[in-house]
VOKOL-389337 format. One record per atom (N, C-alpha, C): residue in three letters; x, y, z. Coordinates in steps of 0.2 Angstrom, whole numbers, plus 5000, padded with zeros to 4 digits. Example, Ala and Ser with C-alpha at 12.3 -4.5 7.8 and 13.67 -1.06 7.14 Angstrom:
ALA506649725039 ALA506249785039 ALA506649845039 SER506449895035 SER506849955036 SER506450005039 
//
This chain:
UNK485350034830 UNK485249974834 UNK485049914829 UNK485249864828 UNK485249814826 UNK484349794826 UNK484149754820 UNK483649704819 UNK483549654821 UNK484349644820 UNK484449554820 UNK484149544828 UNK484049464829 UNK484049434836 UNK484749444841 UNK484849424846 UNK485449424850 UNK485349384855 UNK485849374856 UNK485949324863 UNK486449354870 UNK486149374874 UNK486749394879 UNK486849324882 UNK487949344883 UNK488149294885 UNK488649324891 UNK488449284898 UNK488749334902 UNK489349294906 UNK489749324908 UNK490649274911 UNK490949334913 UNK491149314918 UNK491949354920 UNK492649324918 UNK492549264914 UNK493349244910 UNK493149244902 UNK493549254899 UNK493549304892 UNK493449224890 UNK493849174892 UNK494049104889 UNK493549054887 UNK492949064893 UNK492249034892 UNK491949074888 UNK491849144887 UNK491449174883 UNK491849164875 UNK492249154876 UNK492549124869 UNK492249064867 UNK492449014874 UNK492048934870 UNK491448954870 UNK491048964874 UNK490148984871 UNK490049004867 UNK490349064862 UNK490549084856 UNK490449044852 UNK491048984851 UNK491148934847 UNK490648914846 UNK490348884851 UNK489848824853 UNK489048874848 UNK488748894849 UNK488448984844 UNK488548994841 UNK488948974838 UNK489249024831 UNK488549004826 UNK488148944825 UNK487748934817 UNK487248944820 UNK486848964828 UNK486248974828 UNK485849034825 UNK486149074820 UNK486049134817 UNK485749174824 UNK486049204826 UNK485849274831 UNK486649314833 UNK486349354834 UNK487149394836 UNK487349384842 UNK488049374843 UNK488049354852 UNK488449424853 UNK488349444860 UNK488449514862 UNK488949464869 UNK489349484870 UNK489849474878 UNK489749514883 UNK489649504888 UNK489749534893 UNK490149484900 UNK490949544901 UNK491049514907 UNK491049524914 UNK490349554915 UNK490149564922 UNK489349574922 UNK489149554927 UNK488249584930 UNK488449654928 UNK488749704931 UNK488649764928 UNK488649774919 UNK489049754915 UNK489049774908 UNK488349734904 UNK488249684907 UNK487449664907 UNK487149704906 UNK487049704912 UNK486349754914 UNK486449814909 UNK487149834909 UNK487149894903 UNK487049874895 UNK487149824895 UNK486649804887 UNK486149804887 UNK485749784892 UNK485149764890 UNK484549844891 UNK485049874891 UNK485049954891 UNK484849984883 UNK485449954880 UNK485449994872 UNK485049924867 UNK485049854868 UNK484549824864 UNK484149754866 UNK483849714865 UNK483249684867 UNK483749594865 UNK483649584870 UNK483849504870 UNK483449434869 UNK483649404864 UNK482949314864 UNK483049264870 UNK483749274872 UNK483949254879 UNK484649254883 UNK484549254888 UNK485249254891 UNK485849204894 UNK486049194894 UNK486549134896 UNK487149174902 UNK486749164907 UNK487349174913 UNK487749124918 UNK488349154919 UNK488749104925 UNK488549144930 UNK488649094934 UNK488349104941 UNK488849144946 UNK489549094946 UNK490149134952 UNK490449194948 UNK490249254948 UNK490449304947 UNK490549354951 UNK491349394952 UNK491249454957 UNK490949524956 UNK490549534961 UNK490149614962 UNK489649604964 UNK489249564958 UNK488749564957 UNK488549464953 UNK488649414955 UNK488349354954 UNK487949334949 UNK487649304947 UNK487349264944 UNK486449264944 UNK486649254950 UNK485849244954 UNK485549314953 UNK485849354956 UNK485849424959 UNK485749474954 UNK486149454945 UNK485849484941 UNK485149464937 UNK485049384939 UNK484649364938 UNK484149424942 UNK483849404946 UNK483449434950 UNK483249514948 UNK483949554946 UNK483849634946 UNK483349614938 UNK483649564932 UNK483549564926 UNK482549564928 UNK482449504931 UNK481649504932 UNK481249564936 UNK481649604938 UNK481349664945 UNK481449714935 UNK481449714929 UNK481549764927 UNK480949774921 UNK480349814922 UNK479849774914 UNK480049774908 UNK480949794907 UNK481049774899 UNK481249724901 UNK481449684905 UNK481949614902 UNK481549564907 UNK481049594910 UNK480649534913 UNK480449474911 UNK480349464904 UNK480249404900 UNK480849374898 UNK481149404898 UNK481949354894 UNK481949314896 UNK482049244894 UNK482249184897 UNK482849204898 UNK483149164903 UNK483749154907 UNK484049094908 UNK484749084907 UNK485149004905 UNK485449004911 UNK485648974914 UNK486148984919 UNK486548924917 UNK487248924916 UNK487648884913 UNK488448904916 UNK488648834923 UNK488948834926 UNK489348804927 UNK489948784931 UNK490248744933 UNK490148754942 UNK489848784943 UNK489848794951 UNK489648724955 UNK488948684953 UNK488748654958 UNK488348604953 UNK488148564956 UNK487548494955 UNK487148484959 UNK487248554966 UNK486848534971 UNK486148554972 UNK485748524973 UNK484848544971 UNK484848594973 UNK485048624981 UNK484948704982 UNK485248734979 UNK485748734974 UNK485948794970 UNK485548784963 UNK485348744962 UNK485048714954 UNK484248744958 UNK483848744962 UNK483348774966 UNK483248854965 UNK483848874968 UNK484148944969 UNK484248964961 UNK484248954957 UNK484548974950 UNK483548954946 UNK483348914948 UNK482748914946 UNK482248994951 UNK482348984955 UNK482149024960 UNK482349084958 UNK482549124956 UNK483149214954 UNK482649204947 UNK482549154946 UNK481849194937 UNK482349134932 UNK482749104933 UNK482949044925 UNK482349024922 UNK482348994915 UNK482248924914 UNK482548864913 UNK483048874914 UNK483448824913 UNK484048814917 UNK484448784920 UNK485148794922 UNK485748714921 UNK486048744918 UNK486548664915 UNK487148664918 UNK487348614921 UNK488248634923 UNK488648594918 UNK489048624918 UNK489748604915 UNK490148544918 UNK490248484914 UNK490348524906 UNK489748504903 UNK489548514897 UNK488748504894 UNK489048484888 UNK488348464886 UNK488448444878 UNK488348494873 UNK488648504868 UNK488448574864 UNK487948564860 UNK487948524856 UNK487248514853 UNK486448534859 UNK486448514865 UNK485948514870 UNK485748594871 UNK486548614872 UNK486148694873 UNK486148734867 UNK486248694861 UNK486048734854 UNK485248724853 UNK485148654856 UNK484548664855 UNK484048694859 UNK484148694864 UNK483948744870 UNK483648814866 UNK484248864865 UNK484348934864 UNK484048924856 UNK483848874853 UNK483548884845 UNK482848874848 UNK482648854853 UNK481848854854 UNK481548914856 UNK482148974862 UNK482149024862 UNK482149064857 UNK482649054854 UNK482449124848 UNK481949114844 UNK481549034842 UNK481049044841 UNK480449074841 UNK480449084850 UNK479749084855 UNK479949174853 UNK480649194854 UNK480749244852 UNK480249304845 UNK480649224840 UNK480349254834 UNK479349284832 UNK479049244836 UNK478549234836 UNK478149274841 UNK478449294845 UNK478349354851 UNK478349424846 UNK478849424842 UNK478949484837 UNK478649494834 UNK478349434830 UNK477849424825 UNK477349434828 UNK476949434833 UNK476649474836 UNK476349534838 UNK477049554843 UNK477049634841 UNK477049664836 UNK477049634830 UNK477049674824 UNK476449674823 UNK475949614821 UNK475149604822 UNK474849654826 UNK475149664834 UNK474849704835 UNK474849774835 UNK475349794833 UNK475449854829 UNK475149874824 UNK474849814821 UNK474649844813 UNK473949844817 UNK473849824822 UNK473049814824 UNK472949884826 UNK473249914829 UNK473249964831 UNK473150044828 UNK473650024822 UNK473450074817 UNK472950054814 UNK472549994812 UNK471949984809 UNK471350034814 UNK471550014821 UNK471050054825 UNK471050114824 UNK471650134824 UNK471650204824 UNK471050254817 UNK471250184813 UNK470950224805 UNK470150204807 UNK470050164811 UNK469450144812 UNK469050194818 UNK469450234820 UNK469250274826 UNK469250354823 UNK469750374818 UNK469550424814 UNK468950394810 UNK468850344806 UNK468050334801 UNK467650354803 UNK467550324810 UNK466950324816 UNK466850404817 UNK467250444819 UNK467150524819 UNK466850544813 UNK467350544809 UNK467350584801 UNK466450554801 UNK466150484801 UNK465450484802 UNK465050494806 UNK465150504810 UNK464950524816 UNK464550614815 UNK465250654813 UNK465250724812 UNK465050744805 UNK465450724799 UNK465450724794 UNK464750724790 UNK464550674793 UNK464050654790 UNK463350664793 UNK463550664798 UNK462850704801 UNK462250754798 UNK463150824798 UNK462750874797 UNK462250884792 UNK462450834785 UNK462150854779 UNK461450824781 UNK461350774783 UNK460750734786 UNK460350764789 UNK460450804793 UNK460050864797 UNK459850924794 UNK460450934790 UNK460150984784 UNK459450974778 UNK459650924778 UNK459050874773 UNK458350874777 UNK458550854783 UNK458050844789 UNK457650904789 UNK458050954792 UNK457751014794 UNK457451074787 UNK457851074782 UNK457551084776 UNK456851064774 UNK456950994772 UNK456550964772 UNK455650964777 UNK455850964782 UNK455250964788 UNK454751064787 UNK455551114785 UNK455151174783 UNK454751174779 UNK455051144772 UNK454651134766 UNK453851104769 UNK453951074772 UNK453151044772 UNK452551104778 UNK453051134781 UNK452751174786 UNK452551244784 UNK452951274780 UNK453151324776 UNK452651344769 UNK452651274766 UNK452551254758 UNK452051214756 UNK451651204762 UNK451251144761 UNK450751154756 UNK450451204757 UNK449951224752 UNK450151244744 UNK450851224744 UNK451151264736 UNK451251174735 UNK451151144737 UNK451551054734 UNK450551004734 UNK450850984728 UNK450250934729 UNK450250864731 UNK449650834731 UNK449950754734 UNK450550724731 UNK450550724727 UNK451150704722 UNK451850734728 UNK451950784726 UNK452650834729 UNK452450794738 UNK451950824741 UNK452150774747 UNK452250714748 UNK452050694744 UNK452350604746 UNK453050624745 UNK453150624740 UNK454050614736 UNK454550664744 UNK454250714746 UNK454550734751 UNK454450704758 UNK453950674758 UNK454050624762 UNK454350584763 UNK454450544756 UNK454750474756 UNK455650494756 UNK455850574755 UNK456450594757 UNK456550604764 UNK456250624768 UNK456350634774 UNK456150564778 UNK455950514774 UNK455950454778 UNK456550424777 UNK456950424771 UNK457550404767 UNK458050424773 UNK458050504774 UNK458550534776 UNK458850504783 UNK458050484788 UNK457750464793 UNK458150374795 UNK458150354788 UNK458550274788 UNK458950284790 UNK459350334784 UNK460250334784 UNK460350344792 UNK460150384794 UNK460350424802 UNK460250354806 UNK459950314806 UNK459650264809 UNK460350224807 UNK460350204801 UNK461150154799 UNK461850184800 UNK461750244800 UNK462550274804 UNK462550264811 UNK461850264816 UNK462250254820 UNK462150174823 UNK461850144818 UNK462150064821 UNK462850034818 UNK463150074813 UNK463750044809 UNK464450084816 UNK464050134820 UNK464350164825 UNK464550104829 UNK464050084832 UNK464150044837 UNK464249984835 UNK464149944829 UNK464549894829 UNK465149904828 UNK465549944825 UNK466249964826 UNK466449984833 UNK465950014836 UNK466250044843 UNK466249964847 UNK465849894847 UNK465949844849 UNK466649794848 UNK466849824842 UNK467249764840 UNK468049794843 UNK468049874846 UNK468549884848 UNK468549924855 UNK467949904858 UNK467749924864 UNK468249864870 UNK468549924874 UNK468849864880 UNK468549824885 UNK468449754885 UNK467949714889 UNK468349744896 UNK467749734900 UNK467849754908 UNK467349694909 UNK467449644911 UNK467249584915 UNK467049584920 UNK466449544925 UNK466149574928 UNK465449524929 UNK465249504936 UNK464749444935 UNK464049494933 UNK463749474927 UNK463249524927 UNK462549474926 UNK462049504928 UNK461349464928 UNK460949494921 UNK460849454917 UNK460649444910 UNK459849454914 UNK459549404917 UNK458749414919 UNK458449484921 UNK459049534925 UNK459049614924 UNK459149664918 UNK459549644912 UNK459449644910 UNK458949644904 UNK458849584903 UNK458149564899 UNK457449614903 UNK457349604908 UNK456849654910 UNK456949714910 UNK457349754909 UNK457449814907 UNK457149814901 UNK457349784896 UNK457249784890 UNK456549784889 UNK456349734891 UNK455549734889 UNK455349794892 UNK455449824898 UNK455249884901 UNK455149934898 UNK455649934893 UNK455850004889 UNK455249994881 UNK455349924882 UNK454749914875 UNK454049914878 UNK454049904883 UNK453149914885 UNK453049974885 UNK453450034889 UNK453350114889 UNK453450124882 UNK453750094876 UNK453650124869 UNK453150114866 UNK452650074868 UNK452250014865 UNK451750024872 UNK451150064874 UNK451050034881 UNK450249984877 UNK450149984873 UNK449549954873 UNK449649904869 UNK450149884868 UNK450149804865 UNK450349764870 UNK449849694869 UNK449949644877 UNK450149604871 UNK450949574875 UNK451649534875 UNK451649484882 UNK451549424881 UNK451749384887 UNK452549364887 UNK452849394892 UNK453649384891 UNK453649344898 UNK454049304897 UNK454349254902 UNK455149254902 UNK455249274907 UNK456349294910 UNK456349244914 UNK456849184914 UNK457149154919 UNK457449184923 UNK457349174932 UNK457749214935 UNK458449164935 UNK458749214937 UNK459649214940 UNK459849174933 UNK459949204928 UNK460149214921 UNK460849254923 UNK461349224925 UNK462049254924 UNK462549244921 UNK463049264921 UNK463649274914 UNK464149314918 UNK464749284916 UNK465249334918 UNK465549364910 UNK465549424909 UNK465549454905 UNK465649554906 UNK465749574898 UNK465449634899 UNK464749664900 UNK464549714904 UNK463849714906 UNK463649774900 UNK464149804898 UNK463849864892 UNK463649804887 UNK464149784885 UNK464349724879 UNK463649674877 UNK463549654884 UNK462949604885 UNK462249624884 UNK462149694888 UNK461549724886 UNK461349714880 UNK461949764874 UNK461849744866 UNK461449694866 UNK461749634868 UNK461649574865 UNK460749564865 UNK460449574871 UNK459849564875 UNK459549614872 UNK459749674873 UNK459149724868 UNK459149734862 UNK459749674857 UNK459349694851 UNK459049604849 UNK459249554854 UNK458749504853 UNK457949524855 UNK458049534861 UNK457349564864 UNK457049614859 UNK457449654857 UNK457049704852 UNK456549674846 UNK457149634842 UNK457049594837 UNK456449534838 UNK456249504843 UNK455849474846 UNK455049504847 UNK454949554850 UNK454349634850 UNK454349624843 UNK454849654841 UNK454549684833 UNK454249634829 UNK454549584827 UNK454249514824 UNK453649474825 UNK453449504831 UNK452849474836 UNK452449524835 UNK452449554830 UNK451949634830 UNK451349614828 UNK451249564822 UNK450749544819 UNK450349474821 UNK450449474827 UNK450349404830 UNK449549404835 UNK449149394836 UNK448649374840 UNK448949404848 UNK449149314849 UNK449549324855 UNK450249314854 UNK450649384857 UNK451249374856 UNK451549334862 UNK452049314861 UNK452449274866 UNK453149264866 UNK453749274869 UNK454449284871 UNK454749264879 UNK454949204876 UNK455249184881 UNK456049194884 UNK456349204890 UNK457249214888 UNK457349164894 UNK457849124895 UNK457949084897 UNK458749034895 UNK458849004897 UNK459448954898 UNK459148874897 UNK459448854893 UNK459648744894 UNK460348734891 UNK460148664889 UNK460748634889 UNK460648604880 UNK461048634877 UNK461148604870 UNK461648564870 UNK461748514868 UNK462348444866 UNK462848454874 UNK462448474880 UNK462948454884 UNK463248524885 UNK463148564882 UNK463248654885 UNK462548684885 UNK462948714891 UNK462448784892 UNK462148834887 UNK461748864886 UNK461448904881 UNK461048944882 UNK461049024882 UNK460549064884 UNK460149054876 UNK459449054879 UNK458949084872 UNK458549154874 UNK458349154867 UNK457849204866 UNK457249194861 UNK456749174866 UNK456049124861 UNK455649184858 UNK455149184852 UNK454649224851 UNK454349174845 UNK453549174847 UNK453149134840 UNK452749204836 UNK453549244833 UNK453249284829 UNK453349244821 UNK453549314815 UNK453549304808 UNK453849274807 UNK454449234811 UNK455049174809 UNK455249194801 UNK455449164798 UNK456149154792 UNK456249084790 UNK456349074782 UNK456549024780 UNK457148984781 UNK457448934786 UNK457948944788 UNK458548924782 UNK458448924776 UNK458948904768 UNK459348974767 UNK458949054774 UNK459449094770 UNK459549124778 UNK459749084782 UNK460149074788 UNK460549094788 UNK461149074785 UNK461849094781 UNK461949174783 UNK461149204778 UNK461449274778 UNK461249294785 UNK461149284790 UNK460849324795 UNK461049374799 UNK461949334801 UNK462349394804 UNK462649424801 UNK462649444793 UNK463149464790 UNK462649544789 UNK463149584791 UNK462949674789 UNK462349704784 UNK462049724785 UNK461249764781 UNK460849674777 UNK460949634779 UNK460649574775 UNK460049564780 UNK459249574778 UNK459049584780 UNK458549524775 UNK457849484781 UNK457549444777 UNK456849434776 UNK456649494779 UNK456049534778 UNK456149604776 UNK455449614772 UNK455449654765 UNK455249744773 UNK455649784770 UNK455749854775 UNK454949894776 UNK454549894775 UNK453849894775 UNK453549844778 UNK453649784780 UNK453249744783 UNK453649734791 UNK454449734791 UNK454549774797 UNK455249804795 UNK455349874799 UNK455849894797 UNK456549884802 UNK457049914798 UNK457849884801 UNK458349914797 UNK458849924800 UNK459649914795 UNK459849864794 UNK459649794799 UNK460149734796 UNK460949734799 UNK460949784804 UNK461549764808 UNK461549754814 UNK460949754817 UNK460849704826 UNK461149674827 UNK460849584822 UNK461249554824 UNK461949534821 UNK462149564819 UNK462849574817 UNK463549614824 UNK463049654827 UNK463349664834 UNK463149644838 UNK462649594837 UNK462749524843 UNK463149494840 UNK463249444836 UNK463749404834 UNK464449424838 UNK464549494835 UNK465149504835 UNK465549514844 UNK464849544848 UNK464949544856 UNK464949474859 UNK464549414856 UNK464649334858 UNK465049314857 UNK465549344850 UNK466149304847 UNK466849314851 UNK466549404854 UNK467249434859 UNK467249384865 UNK466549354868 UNK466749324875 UNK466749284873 UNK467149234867 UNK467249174867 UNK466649114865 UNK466049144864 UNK465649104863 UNK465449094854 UNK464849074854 UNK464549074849 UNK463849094846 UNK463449084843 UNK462549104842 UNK462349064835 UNK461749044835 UNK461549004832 UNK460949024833 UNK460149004827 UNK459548994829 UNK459148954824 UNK458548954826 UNK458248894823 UNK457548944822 UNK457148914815 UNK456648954815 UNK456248944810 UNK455548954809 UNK455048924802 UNK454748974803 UNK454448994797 UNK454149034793 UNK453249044798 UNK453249094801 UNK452549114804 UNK452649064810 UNK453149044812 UNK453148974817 UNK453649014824 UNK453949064823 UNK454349104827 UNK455049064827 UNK455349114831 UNK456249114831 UNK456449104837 UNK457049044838 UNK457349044843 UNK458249074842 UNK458449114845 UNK459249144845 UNK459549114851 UNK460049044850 UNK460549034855 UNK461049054856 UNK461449064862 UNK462149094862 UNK462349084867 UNK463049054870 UNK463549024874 UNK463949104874 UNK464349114879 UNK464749164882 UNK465349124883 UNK465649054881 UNK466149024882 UNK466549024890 UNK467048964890 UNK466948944897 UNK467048994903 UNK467449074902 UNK467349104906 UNK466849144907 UNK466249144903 UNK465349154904 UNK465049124907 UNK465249064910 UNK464948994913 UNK464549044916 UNK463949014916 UNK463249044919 UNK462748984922 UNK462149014927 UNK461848974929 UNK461149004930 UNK460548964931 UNK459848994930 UNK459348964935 UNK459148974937 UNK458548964943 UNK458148914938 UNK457748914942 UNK457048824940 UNK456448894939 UNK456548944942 UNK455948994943 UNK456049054938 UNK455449064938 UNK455749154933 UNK455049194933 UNK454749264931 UNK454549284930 UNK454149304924 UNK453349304924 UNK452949304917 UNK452449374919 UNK452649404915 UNK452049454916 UNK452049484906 
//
């Protein structure tokens, strides 16, 4: 089968399929004849067409009629359709030849430059439809090799981790009395090492699981949400008092796994940076920036310089020191990434010991809207 592009051209007189021929000859594509609906439809059988050019008054099987089978078929349901006539000028037929799936219909006699131009904008739209399937092919195997990494880390790497773990945690149970402070710290400081890694494999997990996870769209309540989260942070934390304020009816249309990320690891981030705080405070809520919508997520925790802003969604860049609070440095990296799939964007503003504000838009099919009221506890 052929690479090249093609054009089917279809006639029950051998004499117009000759002059269309002529009229074709330098739009560089192959032209294929066909003199009947039936030998049509049997090409478009053995190869893939950028469009078709039918006459309408044909015996058996018509114009229209192939028309109509071509579009009832999911290979050739896209093909543009020419319909290129001498039958009529009359609107119900020009109606009727729109109607059976054309984009176009010209009668005769026509000008040939016209329908050259016509069928080179086709094979364009064609070429470019290709060029895409090709994109998406490569996308594909990209995932593929992205879906075996994910394993191979998943598995691969685990077990030694656990090994180290579980080694490790005997030596101190087993051996304690054979190590002196020295030798415990150092076996400490490996078993808390080993402790990170396991921590950064499975966030490098799910940021890769985000960027090829299939959205399931869905009107979801971010305010449910948000209090889930805080919920899970109070039960880890029961004796730290946190004033958190949720704006009710906080909604989004969106994915609701996808969006969770978004909330639990702002909300997360927000708890932990307000660790060293008096009175901590986290506000989540919705306004209006330059005229859009915008959910936030307030805290008057440790805030950040904002000169290394830059670095903030980029993977393990992290802008406090891992002892004063710890992280991988890939949260917000999977929120970026989950705000960028719906279309939106995230932005934040922030001073040093003065807390951090995280905005983000879910784009225009996220449109969301927010109550005047909300809950503070």
């Amino acid at each position: 089968m052929s690479g090249a592009q093609a054009i089917l051209m279809v006639d029950d007189r051998p004499e117009n399929l000759l002059a269309l021929e002529r009229t074709l000859a330098g739009v560089g594509a192959e032209l294929v004849r066909a003199v009947s609906g039936q030998a049509a439809l049997a090409a478009t059988l053995e190869r893939d067409f950028a469009v078709a050019i039918l006459d309408v008054q044909m015996p058996v099987l018509d114009g229209f009629e192939l028309a109509e089978l071509l579009r009832g078929d999911p290979k050739t349901r896209a093909m543009p359709i020419i319909f290129l006539t001498a039958a009529s000028w009359e609107e119900e037929q020009i109606f009727k030849g729109y109607e059976s799936g054309a984009v176009d219909y010209i009668v005769k006699p026509y000008h040939p430059d016209i329908l050259i131009s016509k069928v080179r904008v086709f094979l364009a739209l064609d070429a470019q439809q290709a060029e895409l399937r090709r994109h998406r092919a490569e996308l594909s195997a990209v995932n593929a090799e992205l879906e075996a990494f994910a394993y191979s880390v998943s598995h691969d790497l685990r077990a030694p981790l656990r090994a180290i773990d579980g080694f490790g945690q005997a030596l101190l149970e087993d051996f304690q009395q054979s190590l002196d402070d020295v030798g415990k710290d150092y076996l400490h400081r490996v078993l808390r090492e080993g402790r990170r890694l396991t921590g950064l494999i499975d966030d490098l997990l799910v940021l890769s699981r985000v960027s090829r996870a299939e959205m399931d769209r869905e009107q979801v309540s971010l305010s449910d949400l948000a209090a889930e989260q805080v919920a899970t942070l109070r039960a880890g934390e029961p004796d730290r008092q946190v004033e958190v304020s949720i704006a009710s009816e906080l909604t989004a249309y969106g994915d609701c796994t996808l969006l969770r990320q978004v909330l639990d690891n702002l909300i997360s981030n927000a708890w932990k940076f307000t660790g060293r705080v008096d009175r901590a405070k986290i506000e989540v809520g919705r306004a209006d920036q330059g005229g859009e919508g915008a959910f936030f997520v307030k805290d008057n925790g440790a805030g950040f310089d904002m000169a290394y802003a830059d670095q903030l969604f980029a993977p393990f860049q992290r802008l406090h020191k891992e002892e004063d609070f710890p992280g991988t440095g890939v949260g917000l990296s999977t929120v970026q990434r989950v705000v960028t799939r719906h279309g939106g964007r995230i932005w934040c503003e922030s001073e040093v010991d003065r807390g951090t504000t995280f905005w983000f838009t879910l784009g225009e099919e996220g449109a969301s809207v927010d109550g005047t009221s909300g809950v503070t506890w």
